[in-house]
TORZA-606817 format. One record per residue (C-alpha): residue number from 1; residue in three letters; chain; x, y, z. Coordinates in Angstrom, 2 decimals. Last residue first. Layout:
! TORZA-606817
<num->NUM, residuo->ALA, cadena->A, X->X, Y->Y, Z->Z>
...
***
This chain:
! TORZA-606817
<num->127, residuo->UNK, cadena->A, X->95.70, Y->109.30, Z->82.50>
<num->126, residuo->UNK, cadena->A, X->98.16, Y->112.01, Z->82.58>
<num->125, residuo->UNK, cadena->A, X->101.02, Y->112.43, Z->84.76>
<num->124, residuo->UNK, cadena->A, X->102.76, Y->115.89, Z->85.97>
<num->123, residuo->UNK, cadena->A, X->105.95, Y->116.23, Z->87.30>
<num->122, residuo->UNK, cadena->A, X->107.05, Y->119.63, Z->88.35>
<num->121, residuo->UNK, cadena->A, X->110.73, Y->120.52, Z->89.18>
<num->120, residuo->UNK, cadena->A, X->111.53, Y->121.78, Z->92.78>
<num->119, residuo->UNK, cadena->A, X->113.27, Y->124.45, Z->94.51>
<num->118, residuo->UNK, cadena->A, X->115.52, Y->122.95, Z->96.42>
<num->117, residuo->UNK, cadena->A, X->115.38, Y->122.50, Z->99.90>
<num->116, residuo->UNK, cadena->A, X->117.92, Y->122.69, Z->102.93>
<num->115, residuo->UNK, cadena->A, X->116.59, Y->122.37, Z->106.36>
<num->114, residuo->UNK, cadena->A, X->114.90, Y->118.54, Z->106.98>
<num->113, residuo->UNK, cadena->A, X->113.06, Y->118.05, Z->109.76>
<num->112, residuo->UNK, cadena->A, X->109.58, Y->119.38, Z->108.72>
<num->111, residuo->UNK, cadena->A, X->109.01, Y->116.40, Z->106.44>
<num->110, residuo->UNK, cadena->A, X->111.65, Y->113.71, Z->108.17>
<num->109, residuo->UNK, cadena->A, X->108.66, Y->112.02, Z->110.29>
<num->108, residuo->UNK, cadena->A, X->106.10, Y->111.67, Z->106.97>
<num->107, residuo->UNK, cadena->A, X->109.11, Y->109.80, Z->105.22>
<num->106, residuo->UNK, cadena->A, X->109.19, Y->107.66, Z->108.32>
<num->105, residuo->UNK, cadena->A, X->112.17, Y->107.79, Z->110.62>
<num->104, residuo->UNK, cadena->A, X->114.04, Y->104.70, Z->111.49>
<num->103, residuo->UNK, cadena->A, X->117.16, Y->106.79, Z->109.40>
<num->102, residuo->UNK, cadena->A, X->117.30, Y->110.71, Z->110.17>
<num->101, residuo->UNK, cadena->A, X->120.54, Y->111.22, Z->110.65>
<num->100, residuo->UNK, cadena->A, X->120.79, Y->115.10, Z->110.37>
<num->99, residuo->UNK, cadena->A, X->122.83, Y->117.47, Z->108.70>
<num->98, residuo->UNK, cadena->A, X->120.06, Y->117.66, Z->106.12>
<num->97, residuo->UNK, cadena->A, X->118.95, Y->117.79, Z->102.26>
<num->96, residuo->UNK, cadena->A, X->116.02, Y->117.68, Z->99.88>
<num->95, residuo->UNK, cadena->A, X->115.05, Y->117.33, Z->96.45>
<num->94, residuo->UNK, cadena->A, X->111.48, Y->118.77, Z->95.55>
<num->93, residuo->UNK, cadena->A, X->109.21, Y->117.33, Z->93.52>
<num->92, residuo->UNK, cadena->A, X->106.28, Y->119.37, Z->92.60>
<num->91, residuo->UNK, cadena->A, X->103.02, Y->117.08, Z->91.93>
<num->90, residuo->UNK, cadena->A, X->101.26, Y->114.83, Z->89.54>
<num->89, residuo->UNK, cadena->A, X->102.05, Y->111.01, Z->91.04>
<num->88, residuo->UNK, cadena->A, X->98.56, Y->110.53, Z->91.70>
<num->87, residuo->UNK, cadena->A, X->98.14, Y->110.45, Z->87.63>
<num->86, residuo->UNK, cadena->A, X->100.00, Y->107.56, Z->88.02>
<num->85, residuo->UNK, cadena->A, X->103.72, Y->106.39, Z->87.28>
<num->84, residuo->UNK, cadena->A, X->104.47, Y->103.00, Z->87.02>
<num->83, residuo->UNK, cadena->A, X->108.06, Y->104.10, Z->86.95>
<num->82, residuo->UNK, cadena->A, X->110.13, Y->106.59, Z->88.92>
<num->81, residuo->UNK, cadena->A, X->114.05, Y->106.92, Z->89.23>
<num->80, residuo->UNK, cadena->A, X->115.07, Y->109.29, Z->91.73>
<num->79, residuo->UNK, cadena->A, X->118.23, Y->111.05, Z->91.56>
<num->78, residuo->UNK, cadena->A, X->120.73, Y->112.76, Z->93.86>
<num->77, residuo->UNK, cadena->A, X->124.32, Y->114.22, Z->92.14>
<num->76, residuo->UNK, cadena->A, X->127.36, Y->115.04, Z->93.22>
<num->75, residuo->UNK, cadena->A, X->129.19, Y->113.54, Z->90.48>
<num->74, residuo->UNK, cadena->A, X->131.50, Y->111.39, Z->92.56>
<num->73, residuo->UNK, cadena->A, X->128.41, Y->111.00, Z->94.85>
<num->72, residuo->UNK, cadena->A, X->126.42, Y->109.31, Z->93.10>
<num->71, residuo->UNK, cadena->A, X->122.46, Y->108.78, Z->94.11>
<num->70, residuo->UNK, cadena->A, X->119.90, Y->106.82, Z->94.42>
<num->69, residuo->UNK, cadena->A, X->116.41, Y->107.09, Z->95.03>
<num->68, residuo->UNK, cadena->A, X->114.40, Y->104.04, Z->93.23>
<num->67, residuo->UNK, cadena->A, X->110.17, Y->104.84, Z->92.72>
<num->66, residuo->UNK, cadena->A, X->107.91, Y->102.07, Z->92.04>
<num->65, residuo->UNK, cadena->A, X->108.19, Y->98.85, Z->94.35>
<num->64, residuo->UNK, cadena->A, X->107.59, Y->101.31, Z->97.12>
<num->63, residuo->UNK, cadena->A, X->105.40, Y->104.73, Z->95.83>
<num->62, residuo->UNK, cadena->A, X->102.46, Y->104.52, Z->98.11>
<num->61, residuo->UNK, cadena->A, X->104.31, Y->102.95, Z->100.98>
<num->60, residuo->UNK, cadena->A, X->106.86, Y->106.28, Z->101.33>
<num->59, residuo->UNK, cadena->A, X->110.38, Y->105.00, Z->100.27>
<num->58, residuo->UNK, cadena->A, X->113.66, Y->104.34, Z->103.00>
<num->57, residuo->UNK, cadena->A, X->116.56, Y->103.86, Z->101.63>
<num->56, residuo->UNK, cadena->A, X->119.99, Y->103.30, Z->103.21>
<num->55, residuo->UNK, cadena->A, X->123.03, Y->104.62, Z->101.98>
<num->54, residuo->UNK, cadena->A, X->125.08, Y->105.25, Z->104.85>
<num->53, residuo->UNK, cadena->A, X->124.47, Y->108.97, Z->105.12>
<num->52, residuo->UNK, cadena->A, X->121.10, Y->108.41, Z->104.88>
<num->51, residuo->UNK, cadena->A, X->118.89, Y->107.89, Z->101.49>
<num->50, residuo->UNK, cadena->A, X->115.01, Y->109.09, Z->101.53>
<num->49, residuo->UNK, cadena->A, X->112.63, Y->108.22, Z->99.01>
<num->48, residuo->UNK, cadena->A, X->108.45, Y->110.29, Z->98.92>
<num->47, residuo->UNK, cadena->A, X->108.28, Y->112.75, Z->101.86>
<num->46, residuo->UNK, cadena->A, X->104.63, Y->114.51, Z->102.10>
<num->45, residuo->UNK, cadena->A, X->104.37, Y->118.32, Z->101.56>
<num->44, residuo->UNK, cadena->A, X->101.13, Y->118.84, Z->102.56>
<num->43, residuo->UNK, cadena->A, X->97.99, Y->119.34, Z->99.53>
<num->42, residuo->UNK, cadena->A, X->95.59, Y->121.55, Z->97.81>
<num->41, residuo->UNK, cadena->A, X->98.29, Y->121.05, Z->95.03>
<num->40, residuo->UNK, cadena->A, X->100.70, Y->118.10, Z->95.26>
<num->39, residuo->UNK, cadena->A, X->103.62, Y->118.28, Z->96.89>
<num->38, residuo->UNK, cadena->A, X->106.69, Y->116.15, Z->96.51>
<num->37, residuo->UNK, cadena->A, X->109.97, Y->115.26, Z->98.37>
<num->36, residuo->UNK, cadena->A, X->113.22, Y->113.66, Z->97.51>
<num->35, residuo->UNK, cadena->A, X->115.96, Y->112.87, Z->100.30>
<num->34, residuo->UNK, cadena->A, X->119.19, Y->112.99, Z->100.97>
<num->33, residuo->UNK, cadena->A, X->121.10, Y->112.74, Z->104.72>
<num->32, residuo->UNK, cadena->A, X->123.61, Y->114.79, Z->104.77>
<num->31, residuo->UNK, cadena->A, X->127.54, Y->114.99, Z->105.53>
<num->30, residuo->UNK, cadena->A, X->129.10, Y->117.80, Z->106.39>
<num->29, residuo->UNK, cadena->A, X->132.35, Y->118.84, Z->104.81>
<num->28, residuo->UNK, cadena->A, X->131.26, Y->122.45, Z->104.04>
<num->27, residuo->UNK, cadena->A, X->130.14, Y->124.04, Z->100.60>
<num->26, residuo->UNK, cadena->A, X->128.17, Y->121.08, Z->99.00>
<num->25, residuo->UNK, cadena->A, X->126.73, Y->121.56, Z->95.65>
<num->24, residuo->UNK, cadena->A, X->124.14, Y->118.74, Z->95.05>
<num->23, residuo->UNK, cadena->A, X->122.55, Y->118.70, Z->91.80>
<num->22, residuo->UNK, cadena->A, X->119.52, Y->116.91, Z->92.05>
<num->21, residuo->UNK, cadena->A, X->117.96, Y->114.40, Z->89.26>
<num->20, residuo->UNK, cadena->A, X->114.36, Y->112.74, Z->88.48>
<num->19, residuo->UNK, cadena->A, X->114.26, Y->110.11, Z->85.96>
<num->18, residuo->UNK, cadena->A, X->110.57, Y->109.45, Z->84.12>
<num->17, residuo->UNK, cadena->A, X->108.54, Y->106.72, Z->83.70>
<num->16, residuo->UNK, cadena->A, X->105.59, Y->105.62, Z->81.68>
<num->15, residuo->UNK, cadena->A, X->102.13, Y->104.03, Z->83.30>
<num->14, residuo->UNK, cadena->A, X->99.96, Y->106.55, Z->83.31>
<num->13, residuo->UNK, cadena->A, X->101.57, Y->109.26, Z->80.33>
<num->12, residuo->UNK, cadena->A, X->103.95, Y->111.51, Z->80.72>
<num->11, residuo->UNK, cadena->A, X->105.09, Y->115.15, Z->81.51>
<num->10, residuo->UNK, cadena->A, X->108.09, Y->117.03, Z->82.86>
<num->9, residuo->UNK, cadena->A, X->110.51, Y->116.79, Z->85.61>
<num->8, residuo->UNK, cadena->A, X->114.21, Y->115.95, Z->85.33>
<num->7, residuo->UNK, cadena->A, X->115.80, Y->119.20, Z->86.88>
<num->6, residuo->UNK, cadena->A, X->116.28, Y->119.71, Z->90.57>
<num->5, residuo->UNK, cadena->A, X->119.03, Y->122.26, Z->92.09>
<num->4, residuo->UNK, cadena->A, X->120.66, Y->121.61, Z->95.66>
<num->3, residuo->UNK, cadena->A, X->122.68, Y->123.75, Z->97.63>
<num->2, residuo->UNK, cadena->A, X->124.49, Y->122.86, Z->100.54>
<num->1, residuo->UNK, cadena->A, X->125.73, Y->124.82, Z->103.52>
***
């Protein structure tokens, strides 16, 4: 199984950024696909970055050219770099995890496919 704790979130202004992170504590040798996740309120869950086991990204359209998911592996750790924020941006984020290879999908595709969640950290962006 995996475990996975976010921490990063906060506020700021339109137009600032902020650096999202994700402990990842694995406790089998699985590998997983990564991803970060957000939900607004009165909204779905909708997928925002994902990285596969190989390292490719794939990024929702409404945050490409804005939001960089990375992550390092020698310290365990998944992050998402956002800039350009917006007050559309306001929402949990949630870091995500799964056994699963999961790259051609869209970020709306992976939503219900992926098992292991954190339990977010709340970003919220004022105008």
């Amino acid at each position: 199984q995996v475990q996975l704790v976010e921490s990063g979130g906060g506020s700021v202004q339109a137009g600032g950024s902020l650096r999202l992170s994700c402990a990842v504590s694995r406790y089998t040798r699985d590998s997983y696909t990564m991803g970060w996740f957000r939900q607004a309120p009165g909204k779905e869950r909708e997928g925002v970055a994902l990285i596969d086991q190989d390292g490719i990204t794939t990024y929702a359209e409404f945050v490409k050219g804005r939001f960089t998911i990375s992550q390092d592996n020698a310290k365990n750790t998944l992050y998402l770099l956002m800039s350009s924020l917006t007050p559309e941006d306001t929402a949990m984020y949630y870091c995500a995890a799964d056994r699963g290879r999961f790259h051609g999908f869209t970020t709306e595709e992976v939503v219900p496919r992926y098992r292991h969640w954190g339990r977010g950290t709340q970003v919220t962006v004022s105008s």
